[in-house]
C-alpha positions as CSV (number, residue, x, y, z in Angstrom):
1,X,23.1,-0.8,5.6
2,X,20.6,-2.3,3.6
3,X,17.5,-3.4,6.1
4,X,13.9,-5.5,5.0
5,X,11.2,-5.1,7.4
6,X,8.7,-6.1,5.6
7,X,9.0,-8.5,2.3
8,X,5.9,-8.7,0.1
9,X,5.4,-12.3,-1.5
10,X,2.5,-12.6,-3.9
11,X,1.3,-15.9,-5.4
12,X,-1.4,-17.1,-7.0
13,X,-0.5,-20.8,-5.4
14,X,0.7,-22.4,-8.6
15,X,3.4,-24.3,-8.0
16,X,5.4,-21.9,-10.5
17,X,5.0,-18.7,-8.1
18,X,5.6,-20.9,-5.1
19,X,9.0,-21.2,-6.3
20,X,10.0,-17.8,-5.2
21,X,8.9,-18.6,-1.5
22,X,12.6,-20.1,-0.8
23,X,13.8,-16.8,-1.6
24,X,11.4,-15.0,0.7
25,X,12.5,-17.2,3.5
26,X,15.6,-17.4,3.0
27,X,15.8,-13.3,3.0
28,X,12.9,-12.9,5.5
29,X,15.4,-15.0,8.0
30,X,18.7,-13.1,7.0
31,X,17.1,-9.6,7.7
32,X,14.6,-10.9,10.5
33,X,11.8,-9.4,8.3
34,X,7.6,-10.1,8.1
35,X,7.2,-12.0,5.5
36,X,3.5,-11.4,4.0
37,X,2.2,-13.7,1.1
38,X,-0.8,-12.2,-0.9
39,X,-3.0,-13.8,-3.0
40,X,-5.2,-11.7,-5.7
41,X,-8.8,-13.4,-6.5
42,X,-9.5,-11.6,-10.2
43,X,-12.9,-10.6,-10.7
44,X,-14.2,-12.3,-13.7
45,X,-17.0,-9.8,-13.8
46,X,-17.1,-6.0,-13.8
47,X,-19.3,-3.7,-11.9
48,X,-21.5,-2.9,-15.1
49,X,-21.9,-6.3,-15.3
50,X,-23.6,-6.5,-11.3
51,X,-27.5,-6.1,-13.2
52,X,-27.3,-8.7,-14.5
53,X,-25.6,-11.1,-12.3
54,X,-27.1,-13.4,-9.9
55,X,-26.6,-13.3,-5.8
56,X,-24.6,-16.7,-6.5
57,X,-21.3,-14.3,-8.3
58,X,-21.2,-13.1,-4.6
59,X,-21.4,-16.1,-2.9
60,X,-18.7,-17.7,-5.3
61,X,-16.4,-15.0,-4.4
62,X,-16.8,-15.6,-1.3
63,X,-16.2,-19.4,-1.6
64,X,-13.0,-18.6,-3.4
65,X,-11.6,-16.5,-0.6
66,X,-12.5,-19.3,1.8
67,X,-10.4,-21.9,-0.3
68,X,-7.1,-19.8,-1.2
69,X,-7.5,-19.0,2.5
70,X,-7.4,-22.6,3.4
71,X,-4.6,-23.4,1.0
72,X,-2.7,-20.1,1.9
73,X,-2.4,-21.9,5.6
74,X,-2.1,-24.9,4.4
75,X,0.3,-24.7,1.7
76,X,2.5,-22.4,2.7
77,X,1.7,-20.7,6.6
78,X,2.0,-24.2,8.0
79,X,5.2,-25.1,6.3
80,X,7.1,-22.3,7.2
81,X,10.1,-22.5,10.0
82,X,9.1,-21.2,13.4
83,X,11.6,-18.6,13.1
84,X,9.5,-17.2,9.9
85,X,7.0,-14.3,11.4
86,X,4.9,-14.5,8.3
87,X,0.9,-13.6,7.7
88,X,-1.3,-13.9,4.8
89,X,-3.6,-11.5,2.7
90,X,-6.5,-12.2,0.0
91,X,-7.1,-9.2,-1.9
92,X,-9.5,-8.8,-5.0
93,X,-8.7,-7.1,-8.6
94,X,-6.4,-6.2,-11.2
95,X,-3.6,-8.5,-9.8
96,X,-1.1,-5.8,-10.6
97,X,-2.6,-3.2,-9.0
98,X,-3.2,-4.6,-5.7
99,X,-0.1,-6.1,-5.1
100,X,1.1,-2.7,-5.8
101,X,-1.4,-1.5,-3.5
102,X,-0.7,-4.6,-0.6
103,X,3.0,-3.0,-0.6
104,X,2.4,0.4,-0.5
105,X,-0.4,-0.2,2.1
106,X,1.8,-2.6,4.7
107,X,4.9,-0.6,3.9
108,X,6.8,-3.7,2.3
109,X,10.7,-2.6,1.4
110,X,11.3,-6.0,-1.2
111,X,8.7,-7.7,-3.2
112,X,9.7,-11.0,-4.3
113,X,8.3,-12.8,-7.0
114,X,8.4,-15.5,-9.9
115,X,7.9,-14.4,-13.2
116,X,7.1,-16.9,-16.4
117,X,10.0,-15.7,-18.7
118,X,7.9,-15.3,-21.3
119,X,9.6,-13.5,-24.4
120,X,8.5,-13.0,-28.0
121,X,5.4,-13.2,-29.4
122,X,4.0,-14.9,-25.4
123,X,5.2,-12.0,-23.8
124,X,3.3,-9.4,-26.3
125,X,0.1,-11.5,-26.2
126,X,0.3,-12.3,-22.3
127,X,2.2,-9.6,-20.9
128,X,4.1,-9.8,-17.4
129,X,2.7,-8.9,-14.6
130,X,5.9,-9.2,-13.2
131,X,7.1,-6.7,-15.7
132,X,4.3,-4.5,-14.5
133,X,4.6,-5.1,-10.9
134,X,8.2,-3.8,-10.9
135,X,7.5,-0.4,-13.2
136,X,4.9,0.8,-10.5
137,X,6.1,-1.0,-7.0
138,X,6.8,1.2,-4.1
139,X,9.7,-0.3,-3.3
140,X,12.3,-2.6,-4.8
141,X,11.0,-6.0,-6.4
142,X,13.4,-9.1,-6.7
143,X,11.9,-11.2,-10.1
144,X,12.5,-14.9,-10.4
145,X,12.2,-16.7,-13.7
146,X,13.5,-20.1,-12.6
147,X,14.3,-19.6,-9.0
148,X,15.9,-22.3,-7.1
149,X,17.0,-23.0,-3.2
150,X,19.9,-20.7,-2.5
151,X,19.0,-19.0,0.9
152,X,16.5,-21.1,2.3
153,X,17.9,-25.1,3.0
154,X,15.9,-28.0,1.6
155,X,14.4,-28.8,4.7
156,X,12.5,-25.5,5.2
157,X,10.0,-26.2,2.4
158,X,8.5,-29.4,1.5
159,X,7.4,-29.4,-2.3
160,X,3.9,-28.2,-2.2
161,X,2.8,-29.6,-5.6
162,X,2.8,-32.9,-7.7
163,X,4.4,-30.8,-10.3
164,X,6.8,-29.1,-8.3
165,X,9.4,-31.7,-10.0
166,X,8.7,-30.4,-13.1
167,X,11.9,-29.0,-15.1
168,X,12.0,-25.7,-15.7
């Protein structure tokens, strides 16, 4: 029988990658499974960049962990139903590559995640990490482009954006 233990949920709190988190409830609850939301902070500067960057680089990485922490718990931890064992992680760097890393390194059997949809001429100048994400995952990855509440009822997530009412 098919069994999550552990479901993988990364976001980069836009109200676009929020939308998968009804999924990850709603599957988290069906297979009694961890639900972990990640977070990747993108280093706008490389390490051959570090002589000549101020102390302040390190300090405003430092500030940005602090506020996706705050709106990880905030935003999302706080909302979730009590029957929801759920955590949070802030990682730094390629975002690809550590949420690739965050699954293999927690042992995460599902990732689930919103993708933009992008095709054409977006999708060769943009690329998808989703795309990415589910060429190198550990383990299997379930993509939303426009996900809606199947799994999860209304009433487990308030809308956690002013533009969460936007249409698809």
């Amino acid at each position: 029988m098919l069994k999550f233990n552990v479901i993988l949920m990364p976001t980069d709190l836009s109200s676009h990658s929020l939308r998968a988190l009804p999924y990850a409830i709603g599957l988290a609850r069906q297979f009694d499974a961890t639900l972990e939301v990640v977070s990747v902070i993108e280093p706008s500067l490389q390490v051959s960049d570090a002589a000549w960057v101020e102390v302040d680089a390190v300090a405003s990485t430092e500030h940005a962990q602090s506020t996706i922490r705050q709106h990880l718990e905030d935003r999302i931890l706080k909302q979730l139903p009590d029957d929801i064992r759920a955590r949070s992680a802030i990682v730094t760097g390629n975002p690809v590559n550590e949420i690739v890393r965050r699954a293999e390194n927690i042992g995460a059997d599902l990732i689930v995640m919103a993708t933009h949809g992008r095709s054409g001429i977006g999708h060769m100048l943009m690329g998808s990490a989703a795309e990415a994400v589910v060429r190198k995952a550990p383990c299997p990855v379930l993509t939303l482009k426009s996900p809606a509440v199947v799994l999860a009822g209304e009433e487990d997530l308030a809308e956690t954006d002013e533009d969460a009412h936007e249409t698809p």
